[in-house]
C-alpha beads as a LAMMPS data file, in Angstrom:
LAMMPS data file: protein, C-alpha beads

97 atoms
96 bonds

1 atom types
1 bond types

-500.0 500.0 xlo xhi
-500.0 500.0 ylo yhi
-500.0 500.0 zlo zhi

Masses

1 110.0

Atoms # bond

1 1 1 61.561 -441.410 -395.818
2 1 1 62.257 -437.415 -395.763
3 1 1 62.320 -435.243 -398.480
4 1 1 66.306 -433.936 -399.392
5 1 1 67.393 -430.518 -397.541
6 1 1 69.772 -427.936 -398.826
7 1 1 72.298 -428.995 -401.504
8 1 1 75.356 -429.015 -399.528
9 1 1 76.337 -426.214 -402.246
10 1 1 73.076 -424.061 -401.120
11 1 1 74.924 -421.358 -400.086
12 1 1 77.080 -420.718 -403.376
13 1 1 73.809 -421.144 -404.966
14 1 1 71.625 -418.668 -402.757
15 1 1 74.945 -416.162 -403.630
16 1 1 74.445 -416.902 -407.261
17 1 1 70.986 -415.848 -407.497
18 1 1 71.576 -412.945 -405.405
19 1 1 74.156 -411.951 -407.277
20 1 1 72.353 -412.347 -410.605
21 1 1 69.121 -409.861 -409.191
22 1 1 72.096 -407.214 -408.288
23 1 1 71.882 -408.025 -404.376
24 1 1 67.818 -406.686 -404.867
25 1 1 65.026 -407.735 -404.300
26 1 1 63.707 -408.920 -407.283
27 1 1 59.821 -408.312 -406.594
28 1 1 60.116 -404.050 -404.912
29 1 1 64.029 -403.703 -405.838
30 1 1 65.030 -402.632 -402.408
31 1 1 68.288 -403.951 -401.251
32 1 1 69.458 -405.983 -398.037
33 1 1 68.731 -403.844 -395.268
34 1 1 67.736 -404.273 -391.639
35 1 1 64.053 -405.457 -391.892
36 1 1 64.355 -406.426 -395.755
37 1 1 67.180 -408.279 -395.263
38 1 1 67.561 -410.292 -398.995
39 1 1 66.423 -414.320 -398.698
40 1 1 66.255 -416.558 -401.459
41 1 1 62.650 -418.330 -402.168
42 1 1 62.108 -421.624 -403.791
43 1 1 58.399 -421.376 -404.853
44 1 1 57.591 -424.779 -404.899
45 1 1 58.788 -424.718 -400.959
46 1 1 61.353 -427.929 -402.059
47 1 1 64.999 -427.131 -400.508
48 1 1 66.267 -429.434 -403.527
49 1 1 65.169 -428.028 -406.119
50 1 1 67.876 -425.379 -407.011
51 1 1 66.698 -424.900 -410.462
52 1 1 67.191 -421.427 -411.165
53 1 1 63.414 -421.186 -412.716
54 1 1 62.559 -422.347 -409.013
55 1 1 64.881 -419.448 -407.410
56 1 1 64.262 -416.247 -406.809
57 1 1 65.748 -413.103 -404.561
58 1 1 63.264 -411.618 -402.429
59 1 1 63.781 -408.975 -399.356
60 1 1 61.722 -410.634 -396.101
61 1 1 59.011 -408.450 -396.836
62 1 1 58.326 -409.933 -400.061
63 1 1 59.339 -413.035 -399.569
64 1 1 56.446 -413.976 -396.700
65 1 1 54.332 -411.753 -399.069
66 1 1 55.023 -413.769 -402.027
67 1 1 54.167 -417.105 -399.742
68 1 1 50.542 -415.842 -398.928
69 1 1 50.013 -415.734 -402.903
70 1 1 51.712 -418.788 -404.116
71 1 1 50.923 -422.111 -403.844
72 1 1 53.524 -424.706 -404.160
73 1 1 51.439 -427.446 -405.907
74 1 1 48.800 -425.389 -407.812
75 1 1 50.742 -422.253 -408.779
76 1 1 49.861 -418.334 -408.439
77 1 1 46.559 -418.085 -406.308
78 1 1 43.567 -417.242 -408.629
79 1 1 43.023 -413.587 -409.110
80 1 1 46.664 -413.044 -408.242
81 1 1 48.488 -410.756 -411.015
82 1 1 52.240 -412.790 -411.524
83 1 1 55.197 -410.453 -411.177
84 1 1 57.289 -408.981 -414.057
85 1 1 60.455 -410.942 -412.657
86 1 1 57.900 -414.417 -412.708
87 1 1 56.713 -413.636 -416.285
88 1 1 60.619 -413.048 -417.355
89 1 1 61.760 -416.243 -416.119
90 1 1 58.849 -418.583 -417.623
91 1 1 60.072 -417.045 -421.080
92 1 1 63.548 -417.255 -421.113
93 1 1 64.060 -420.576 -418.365
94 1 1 67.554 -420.939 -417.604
95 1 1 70.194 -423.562 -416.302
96 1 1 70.243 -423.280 -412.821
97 1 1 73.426 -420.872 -411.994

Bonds

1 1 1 2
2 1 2 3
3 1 3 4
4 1 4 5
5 1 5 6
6 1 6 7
7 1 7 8
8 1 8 9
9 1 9 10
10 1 10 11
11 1 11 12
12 1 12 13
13 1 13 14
14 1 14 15
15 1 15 16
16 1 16 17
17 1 17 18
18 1 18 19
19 1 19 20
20 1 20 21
21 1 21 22
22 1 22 23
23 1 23 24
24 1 24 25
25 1 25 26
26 1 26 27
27 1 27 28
28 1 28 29
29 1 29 30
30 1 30 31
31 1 31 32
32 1 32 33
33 1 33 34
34 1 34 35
35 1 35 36
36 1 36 37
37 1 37 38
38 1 38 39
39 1 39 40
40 1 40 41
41 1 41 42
42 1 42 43
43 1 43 44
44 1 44 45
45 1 45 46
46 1 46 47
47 1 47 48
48 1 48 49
49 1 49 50
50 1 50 51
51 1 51 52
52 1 52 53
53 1 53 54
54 1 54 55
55 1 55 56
56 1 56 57
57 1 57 58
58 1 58 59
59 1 59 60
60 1 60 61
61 1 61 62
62 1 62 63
63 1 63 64
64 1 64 65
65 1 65 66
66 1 66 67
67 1 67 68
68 1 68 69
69 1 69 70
70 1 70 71
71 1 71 72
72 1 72 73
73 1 73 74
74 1 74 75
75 1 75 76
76 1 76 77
77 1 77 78
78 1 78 79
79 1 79 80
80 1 80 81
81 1 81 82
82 1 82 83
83 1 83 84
84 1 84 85
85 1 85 86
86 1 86 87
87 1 87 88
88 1 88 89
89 1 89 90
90 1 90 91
91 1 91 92
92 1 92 93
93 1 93 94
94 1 94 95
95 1 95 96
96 1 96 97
């Protein structure tokens, strides 16, 4: 049996959280243009898991950037310094929006 895809409400939710970092990318703060173009990443890789913990708004750049240094079962990479916006989020965890 598969693992679930996108919530049929993904892309309110993708919105939300886009909304939320002020339509920027939460790691380098640039905003949606051509070639950083604003994505949402879930960083445990799980379409499901809308969580907003799980959630975060990331230009392309970052977001394949952020993939090389996270992995989805073990966390940050050793030697890998967490962003601000990750250490914000793990103190104050929120509903999902």
């Amino acid at each position: 049996m598969s693992e679930p895809d996108y919530p049929c409400t993904w892309p309110f939710i993708a919105y939300a959280i886009k909304k939320i970092a002020d339509f920027k990318c939460e790691n380098c703060g640039s905003p949606s243009i051509p070639g950083r173009i604003l994505t949402v990443h879930h960083l445990d890789g799980k379409p499901w898991n809308v969580r907003y913990e799980n959630l975060v708004a990331l230009c392309q750049v970052c977001h394949l950037s952020i993939q090389a240094k996270y992995d989805s079962k073990t966390g940050w990479l050793p030697g890998i310094e967490k962003p601000e916006w990750m250490k914000k989020r793990e103190q104050f965890p929120q509903e999902q929006p």
